[in-house]
C-alpha positions as CSV (number, residue, x, y, z in Angstrom):
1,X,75.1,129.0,60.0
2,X,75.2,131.0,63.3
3,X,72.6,130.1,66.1
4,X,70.8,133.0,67.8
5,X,70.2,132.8,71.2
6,X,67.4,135.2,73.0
7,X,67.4,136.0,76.6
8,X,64.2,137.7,77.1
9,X,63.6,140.3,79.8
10,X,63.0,138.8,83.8
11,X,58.8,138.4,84.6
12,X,57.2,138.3,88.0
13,X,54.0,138.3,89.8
14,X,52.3,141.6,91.5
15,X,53.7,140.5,95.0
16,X,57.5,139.9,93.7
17,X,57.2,143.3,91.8
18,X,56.5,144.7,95.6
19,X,60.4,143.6,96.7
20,X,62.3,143.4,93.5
21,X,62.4,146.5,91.3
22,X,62.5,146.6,87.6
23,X,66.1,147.6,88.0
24,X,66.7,144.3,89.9
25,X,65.3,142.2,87.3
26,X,66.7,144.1,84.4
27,X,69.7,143.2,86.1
28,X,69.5,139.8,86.5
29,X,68.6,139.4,82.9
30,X,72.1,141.2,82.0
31,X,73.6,138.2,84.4
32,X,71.9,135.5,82.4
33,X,73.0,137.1,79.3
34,X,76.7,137.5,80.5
35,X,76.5,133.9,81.3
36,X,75.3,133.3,77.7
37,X,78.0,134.8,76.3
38,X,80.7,132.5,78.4
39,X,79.0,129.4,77.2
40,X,77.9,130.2,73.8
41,X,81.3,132.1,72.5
42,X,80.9,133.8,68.7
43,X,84.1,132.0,68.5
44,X,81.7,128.8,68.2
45,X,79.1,130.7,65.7
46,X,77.0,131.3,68.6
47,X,74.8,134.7,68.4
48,X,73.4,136.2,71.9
49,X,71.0,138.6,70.9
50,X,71.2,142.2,72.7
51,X,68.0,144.1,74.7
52,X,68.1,146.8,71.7
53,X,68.0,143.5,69.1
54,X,65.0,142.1,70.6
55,X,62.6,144.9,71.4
56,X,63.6,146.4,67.3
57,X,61.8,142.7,66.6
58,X,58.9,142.3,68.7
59,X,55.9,142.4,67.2
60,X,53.5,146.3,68.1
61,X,52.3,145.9,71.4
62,X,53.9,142.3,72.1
63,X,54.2,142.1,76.0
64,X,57.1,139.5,76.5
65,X,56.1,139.4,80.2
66,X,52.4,138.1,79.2
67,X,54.2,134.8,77.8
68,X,54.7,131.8,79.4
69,X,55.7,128.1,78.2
70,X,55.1,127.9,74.5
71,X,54.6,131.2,74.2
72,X,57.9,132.3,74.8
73,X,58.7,129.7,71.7
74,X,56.8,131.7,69.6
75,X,58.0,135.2,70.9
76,X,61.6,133.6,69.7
77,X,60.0,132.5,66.3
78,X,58.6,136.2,65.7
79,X,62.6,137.7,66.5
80,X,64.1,135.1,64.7
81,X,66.0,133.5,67.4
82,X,66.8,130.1,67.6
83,X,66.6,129.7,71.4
84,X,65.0,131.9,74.2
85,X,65.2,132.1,77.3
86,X,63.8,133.8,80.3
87,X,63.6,134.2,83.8
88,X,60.3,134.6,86.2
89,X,59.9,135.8,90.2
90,X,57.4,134.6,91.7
91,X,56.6,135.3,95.9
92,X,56.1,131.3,97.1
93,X,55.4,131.1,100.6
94,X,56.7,134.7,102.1
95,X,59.8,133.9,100.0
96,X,61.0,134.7,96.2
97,X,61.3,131.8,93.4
98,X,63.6,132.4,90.5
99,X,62.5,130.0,87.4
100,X,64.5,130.1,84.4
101,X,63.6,128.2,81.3
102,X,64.8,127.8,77.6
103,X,63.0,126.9,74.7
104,X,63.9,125.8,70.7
105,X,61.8,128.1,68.8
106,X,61.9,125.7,65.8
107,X,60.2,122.7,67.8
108,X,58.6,124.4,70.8
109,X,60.4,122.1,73.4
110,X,61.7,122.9,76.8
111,X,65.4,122.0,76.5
112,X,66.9,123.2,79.6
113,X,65.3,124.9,83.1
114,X,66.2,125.8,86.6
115,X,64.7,126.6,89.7
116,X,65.6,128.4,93.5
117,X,64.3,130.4,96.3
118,X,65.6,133.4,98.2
119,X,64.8,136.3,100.3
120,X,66.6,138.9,98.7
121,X,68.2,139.8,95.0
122,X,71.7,138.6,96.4
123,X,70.0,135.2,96.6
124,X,68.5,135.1,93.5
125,X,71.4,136.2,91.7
126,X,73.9,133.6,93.2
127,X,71.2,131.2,91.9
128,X,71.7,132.3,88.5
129,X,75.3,132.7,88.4
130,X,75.4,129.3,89.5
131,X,73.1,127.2,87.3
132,X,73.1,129.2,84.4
133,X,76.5,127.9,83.0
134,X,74.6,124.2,82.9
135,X,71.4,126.0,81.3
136,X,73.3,127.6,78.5
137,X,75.2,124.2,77.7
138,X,72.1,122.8,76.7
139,X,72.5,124.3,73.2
140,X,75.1,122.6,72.5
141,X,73.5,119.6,72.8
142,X,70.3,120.0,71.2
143,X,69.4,117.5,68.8
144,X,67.9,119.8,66.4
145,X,70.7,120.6,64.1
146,X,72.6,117.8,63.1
147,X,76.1,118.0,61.7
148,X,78.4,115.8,59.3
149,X,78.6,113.1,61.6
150,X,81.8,112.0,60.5
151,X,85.2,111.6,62.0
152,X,88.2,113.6,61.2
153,X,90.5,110.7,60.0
154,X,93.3,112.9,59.7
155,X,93.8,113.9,63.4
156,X,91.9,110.9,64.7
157,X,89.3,113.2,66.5
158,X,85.8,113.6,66.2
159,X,82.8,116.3,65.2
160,X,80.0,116.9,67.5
161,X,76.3,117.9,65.5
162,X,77.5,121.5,64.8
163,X,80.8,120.5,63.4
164,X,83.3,121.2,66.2
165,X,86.0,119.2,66.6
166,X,85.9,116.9,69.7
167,X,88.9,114.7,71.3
168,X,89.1,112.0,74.3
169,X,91.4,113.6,76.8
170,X,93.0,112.6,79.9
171,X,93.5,114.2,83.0
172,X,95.3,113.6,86.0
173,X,96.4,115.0,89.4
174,X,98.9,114.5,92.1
175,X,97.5,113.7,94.2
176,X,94.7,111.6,92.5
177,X,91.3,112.5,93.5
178,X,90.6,115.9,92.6
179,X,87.5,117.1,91.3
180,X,88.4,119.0,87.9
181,X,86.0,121.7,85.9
182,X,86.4,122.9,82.1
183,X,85.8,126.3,81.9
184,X,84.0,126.5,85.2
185,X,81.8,123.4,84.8
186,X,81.8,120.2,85.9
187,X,81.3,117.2,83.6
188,X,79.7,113.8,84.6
189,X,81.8,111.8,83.1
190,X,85.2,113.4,85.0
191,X,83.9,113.2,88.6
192,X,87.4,112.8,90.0
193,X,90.8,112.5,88.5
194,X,92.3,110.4,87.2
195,X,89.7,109.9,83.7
196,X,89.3,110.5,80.5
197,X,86.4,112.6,78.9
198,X,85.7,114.1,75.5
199,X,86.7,118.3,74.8
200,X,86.0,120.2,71.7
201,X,89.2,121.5,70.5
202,X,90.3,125.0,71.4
203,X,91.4,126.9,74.8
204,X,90.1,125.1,78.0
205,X,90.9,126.5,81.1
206,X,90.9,123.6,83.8
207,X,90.5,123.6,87.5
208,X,91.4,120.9,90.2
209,X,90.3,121.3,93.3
210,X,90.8,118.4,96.5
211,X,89.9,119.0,100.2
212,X,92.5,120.6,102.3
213,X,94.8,121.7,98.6
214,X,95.1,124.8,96.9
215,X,93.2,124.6,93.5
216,X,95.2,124.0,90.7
217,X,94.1,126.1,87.0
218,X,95.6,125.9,84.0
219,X,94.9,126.9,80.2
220,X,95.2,124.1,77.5
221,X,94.8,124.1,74.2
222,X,93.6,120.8,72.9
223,X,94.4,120.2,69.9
224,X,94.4,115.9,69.5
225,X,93.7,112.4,71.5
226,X,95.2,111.3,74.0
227,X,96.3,114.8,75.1
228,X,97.4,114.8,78.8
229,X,96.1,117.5,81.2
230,X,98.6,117.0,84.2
231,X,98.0,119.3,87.3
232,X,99.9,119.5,91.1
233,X,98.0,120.5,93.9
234,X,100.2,122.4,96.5
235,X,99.2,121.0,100.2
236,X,96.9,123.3,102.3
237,X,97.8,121.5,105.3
238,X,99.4,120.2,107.9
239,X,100.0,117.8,110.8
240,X,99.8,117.6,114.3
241,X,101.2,113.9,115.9
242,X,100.4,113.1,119.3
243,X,102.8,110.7,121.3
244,X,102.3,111.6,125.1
245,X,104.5,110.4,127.5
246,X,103.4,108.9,131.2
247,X,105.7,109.2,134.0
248,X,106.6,106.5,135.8
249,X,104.3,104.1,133.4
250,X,101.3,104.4,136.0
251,X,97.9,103.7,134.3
252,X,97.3,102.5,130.6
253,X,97.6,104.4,127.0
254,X,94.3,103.0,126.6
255,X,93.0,105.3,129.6
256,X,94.4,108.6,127.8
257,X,91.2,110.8,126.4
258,X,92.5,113.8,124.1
259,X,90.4,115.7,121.8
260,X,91.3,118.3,119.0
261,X,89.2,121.3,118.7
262,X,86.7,119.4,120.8
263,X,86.4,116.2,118.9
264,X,88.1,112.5,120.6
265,X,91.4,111.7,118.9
266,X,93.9,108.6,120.0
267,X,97.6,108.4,119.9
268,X,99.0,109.0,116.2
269,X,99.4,111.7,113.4
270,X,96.3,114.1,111.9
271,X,96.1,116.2,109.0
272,X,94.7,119.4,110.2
273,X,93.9,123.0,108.2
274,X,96.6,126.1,108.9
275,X,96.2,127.8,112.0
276,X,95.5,127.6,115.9
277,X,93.9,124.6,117.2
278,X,92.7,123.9,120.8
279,X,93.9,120.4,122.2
280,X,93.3,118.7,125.4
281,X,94.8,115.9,126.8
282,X,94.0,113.9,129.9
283,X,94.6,110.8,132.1
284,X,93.2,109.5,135.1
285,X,96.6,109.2,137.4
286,X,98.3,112.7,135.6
287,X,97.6,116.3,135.6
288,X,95.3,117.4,132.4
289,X,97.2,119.6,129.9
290,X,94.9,122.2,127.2
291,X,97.2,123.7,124.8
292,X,97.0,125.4,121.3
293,X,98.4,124.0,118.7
294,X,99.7,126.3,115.7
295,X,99.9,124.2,112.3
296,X,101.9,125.6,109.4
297,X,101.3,124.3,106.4
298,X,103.4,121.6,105.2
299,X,104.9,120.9,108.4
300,X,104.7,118.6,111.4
301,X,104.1,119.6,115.3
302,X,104.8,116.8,117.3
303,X,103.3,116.7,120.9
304,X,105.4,114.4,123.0
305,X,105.7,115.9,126.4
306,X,105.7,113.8,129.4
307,X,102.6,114.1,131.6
308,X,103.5,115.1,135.4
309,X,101.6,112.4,138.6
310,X,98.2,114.5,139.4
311,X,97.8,114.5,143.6
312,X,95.5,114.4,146.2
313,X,95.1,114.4,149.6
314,X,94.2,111.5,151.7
315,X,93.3,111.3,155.4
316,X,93.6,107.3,156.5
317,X,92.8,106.0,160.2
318,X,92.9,102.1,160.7
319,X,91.1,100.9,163.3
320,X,90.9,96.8,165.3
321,X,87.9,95.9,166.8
322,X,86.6,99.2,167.0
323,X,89.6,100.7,168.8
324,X,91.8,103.6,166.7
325,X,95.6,102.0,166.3
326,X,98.8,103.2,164.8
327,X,100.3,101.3,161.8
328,X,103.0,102.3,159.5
329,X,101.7,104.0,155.7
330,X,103.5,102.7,152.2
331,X,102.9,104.5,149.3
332,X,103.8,102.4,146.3
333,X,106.0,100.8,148.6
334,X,107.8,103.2,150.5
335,X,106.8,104.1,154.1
336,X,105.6,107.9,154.6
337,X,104.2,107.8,157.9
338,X,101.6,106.0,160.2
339,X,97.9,106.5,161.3
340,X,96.8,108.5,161.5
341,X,97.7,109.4,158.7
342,X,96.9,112.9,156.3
343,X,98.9,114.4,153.5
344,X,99.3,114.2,149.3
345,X,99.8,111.5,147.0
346,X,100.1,111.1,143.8
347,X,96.9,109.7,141.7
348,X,96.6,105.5,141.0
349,X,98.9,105.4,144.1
350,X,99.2,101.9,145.7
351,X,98.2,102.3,149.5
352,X,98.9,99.8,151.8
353,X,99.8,99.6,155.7
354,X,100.9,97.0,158.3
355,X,104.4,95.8,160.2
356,X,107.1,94.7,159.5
357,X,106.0,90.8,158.0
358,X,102.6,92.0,157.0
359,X,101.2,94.8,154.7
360,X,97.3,95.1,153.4
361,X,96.3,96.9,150.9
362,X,94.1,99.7,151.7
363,X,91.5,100.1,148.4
364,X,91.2,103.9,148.2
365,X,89.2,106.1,145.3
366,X,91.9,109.1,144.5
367,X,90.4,112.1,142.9
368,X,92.6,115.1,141.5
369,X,93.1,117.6,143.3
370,X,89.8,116.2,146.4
371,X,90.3,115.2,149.4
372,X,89.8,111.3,150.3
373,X,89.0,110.0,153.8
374,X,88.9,106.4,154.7
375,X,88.8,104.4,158.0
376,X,90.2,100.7,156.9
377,X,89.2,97.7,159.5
378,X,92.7,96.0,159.7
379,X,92.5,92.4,159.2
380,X,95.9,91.2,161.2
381,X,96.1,91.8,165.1
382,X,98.7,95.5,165.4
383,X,101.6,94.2,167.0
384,X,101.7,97.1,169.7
385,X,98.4,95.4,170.8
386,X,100.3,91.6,170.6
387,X,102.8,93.4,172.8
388,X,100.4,94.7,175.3
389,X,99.2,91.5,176.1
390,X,102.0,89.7,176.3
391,X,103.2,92.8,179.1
392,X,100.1,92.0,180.8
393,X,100.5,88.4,181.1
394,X,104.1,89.1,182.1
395,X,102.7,91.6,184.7
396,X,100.4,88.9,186.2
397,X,103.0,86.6,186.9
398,X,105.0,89.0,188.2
399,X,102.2,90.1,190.8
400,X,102.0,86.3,191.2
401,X,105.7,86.1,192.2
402,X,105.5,89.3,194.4
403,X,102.9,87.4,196.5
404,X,105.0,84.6,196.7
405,X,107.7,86.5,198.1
406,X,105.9,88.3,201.0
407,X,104.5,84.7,201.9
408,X,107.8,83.5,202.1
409,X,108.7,86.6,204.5
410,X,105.5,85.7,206.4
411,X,103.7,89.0,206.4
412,X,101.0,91.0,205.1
413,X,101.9,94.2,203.0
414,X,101.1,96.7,205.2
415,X,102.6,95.0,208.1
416,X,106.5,96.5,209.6
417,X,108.2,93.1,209.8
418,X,111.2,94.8,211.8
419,X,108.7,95.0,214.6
420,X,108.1,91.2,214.5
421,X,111.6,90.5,215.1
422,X,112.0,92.7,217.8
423,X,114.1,90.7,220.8
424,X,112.6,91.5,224.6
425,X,115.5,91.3,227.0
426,X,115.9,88.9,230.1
427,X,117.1,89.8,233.4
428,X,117.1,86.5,234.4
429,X,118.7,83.4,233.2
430,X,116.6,81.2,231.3
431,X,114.3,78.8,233.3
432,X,114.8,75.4,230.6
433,X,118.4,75.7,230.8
434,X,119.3,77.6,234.1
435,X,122.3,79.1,231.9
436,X,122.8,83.2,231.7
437,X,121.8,84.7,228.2
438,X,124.7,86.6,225.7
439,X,123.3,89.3,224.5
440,X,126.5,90.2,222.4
441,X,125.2,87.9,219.8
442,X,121.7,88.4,220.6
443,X,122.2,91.8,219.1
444,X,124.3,91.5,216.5
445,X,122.1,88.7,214.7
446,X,119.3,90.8,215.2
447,X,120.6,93.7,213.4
448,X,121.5,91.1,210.4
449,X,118.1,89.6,210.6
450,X,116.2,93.7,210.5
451,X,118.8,94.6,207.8
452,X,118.0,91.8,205.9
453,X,114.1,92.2,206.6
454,X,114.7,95.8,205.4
455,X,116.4,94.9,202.5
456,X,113.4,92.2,201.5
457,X,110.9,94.4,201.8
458,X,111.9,97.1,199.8
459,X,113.3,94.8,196.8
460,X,109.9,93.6,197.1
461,X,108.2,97.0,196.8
462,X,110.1,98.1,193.8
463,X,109.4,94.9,192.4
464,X,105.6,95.5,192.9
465,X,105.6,99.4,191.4
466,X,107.7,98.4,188.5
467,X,105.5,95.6,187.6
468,X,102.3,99.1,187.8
469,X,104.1,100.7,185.4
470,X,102.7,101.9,182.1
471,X,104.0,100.5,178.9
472,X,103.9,102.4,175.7
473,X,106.8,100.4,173.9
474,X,108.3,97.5,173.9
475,X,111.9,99.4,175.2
476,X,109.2,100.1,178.2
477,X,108.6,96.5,178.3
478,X,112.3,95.5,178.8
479,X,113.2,98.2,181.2
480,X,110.6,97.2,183.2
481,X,111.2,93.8,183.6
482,X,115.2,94.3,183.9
483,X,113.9,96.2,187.2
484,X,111.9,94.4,188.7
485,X,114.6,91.2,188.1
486,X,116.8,93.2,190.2
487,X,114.3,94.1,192.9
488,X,113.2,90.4,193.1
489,X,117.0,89.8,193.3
490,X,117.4,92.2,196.3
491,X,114.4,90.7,197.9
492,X,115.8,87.5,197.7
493,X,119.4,88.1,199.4
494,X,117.7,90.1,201.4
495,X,115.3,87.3,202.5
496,X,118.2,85.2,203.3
497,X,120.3,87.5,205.4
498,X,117.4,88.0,207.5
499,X,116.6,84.4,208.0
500,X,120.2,83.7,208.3
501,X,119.5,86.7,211.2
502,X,116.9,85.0,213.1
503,X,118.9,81.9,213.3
504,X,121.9,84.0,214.5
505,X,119.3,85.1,217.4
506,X,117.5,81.8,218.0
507,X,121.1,80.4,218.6
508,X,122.7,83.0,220.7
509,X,119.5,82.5,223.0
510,X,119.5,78.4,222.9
511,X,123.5,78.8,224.3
């Protein structure tokens, strides 16, 4: 016998009735009855009872909108339906409700129901279109009429309480995981595929759908146990691998920060949707990259490009005991200048400066693309200044020596020592010896003696103003004493002429 199902006309309240016309609810009440009709086929000796059905049946002067709860049982009783339903709008709260509920006229109990707000028909009607194919199954599993009961040996299947054949099928994916739906609903006992669940025979149209896959459909007609329901869902994806590379090896992977479309990935492959995606990629000792990345679906794009050194500038002064000094500069171990020292280098450089036999490191905080000053103390004594003192002591004894030397010529500095060795002539013959004087000698000895004086003296001043000299390099250093080595050499031969002089004189005199 053929059930009759009655959708009666959508109620509401007087402040709904303000915002939703009687058009708008007749309409809705079309939707539930379209929905009726999916659910409740004639092909399964299902009746869905027309407006024009309904209001022939209704009692004179029977308001179906006056009826709510069991009296909507008894409005189905009086048009000889086995089922009604209807919906109701109410205003809740500055916003419409949409209750739909669904009676058995024979026993008065509520069988199946739904509820949902909205703020405009558009709501309220996706609400209805999406819990109305649930609300209708409810029918079909009312307890009220109660079929044979007993199995169909000859298939090996099964009846439900009206009679329709039932059988246990299976249904898989690739891949597994999918979410499947007969005939646009979802069962509980199929969640995810693979499983088995239990299908009146007949057309079914199934749907598989996964994240990131195209949904699957397909029409089956079930017609024993065991059947297989075997759907492929095409890939709605692709992937994006990231394997940067670091030039020169400075820094670690581990220090490497990327994101994708703003969230923090690592090194490795992602499944991402079709289309353009923003990635960045950064390090502390290399220049950030931002790209986008176009995924196809299906396919792979691989992000391996080598990252370039970031730079920055750096000005570097070393200073000992307070004083400014120049020292050679090594970058990672090669020598690009001396302090005072400004220019680029790369990021996570290794600074260091010193002399040849000593380097120290110089700790220094490189930012991209910033400028970093630093004044390092040096801990080991600048040979320039190891140099300088060395000069100095050299210098002293060379003043030392200079001394000497006019001490041994028996003069001050400022006095003429020619002068001293001047000869005053006799007319007479000498008074200790009686005998006549020969001045011959007399004046040739004293010319060697004042030549050699000469010659002293001004050996000895060079000496002196080389040893005043300023130094600014050790190639100063060894000029310096070279010259004065061959002043003091002059001064010496010249020291000896002259005292071989004055013996020339005493001797002419004492014959």
């Amino acid at each position: 016998m053929a059930k009759f199902v009655a959708v009666l006309e959508t109620g509401s309240d007087i402040a709904s009735k303000e915002i939703i016309s009687d058009s708008d609810r007749r309409y809705i009440t079309n939707v539930l009855r379209e929905q009726a009709v999916k659910v409740l086929p004639a092909a399964q000796n299902f009746t869905i009872m027309t407006r024009e059905n309904i209001n022939a049946m209704l009692p004179p002067g029977k308001s179906i909108e006056e009826c709510e709860g069991s009296c909507l049982a008894e409005t189905g009783r009086n048009i000889a339906a086995d089922y009604v339903a209807q919906a109701r709008i109410e205003s809740v709260g500055g916003a419409l409700a949409l209750s739909v509920e669904m009676y058995e006229t024979a026993s008065n109990k509520l069988i199946s129901s739904f509820n949902g707000r909205g703020s405009n028909l558009d709501e309220l009607l996706a609400i209805a279109q999406q819990n109305s194919p649930s609300f209708f199954l409810a029918v079909k599993s009312s307890g009220s009429f109660i079929g044979s009961g007993f199995g169909d040996f000859s298939t090996g299947g099964a009846f439900d309480y009206q009679g329709f054949q039932q059988y246990v099928i299976e249904i898989t994916s690739t891949p597994a995981g999918a979410i499947p739906s007969i005939d646009g609903k979802a069962n509980p006992k199929c969640l995810s595929t693979p499983c088995k669940v239990q299908v009146a025979a007949g057309s079914h149209l199934f749907v598989l759908t996964k994240d990131r896959y195209i949904d699957a459909e397909m029409t089956v007609d079930i017609k024993q146990n065991n059947q297989k329901v075997e759907l492929t869902l095409a890939p709605n994806f692709g992937y994006l691998e990231l394997k940067p590379n670091l030039a020169g090896n400075y820094g670690n992977y581990n220090d490497l920060r990327m994101t994708v479309d703003g969230k923090n990935v690592s090194m490795g492959s992602y499944i991402l949707d079709p289309g353009v995606h923003k990635v960045h990629v950064e390090h502390p000792c290399y220049d950030a990259i931002d790209f986008n990345a176009g995924i196809e679906r299906q396919k792979t794009l691989t992000f391996d490009q080598t990252l370039n050194r970031g730079m920055a500038a750096l000005e570097l002064n070393t200073e000992w005991d307070g004083q400014p000094q120049s020292v050679s500069v090594y970058v990672d171990g090669n020598k690009v200048g001396s302090t005072p020292y400004s220019s680029q280098v790369p990021l996570c450089s290794h600074i260091s400066v010193g002399e040849n036999g000593w380097q120290e490191d110089v700790m220094v905080n490189l930012k991209w693309h910033e400028v970093s000053q630093v004044t390092y103390n040096l801990v080991n004594k600048p040979k320039a200044i190891v140099v300088a003192e060395a000069q100095q002591d050299s210098l002293d004894k060379i003043r030392v020596r200079a001394e000497q030397a006019y001490n041994e010529l028996g003069v001050e500095e400022s006095e003429i020592l020619p002068e001293s060795f001047k000869v005053k002539a006799k007319a007479s013959k000498d008074n200790k010896n009686g005998r006549s004087i020969h001045w011959l000698p007399v004046g040739i000895s004293s010319a060697v003696a004042l030549a050699g004086v000469i010659t002293a003296i001004v050996g000895n001043t060079e000496a002196k103003e080389a040893s005043h000299r300023n130094m600014k390099s050790e190639e100063d250093f060894n000029t310096i004493m070279k010259d004065i080595d061959d002043a003091q050499g002059r001064r010496t031969v010249g020291t000896i002429i002259a005292i071989v002089g004055v013996l020339g004189v005493g001797l002419s005199l004492w014959f």
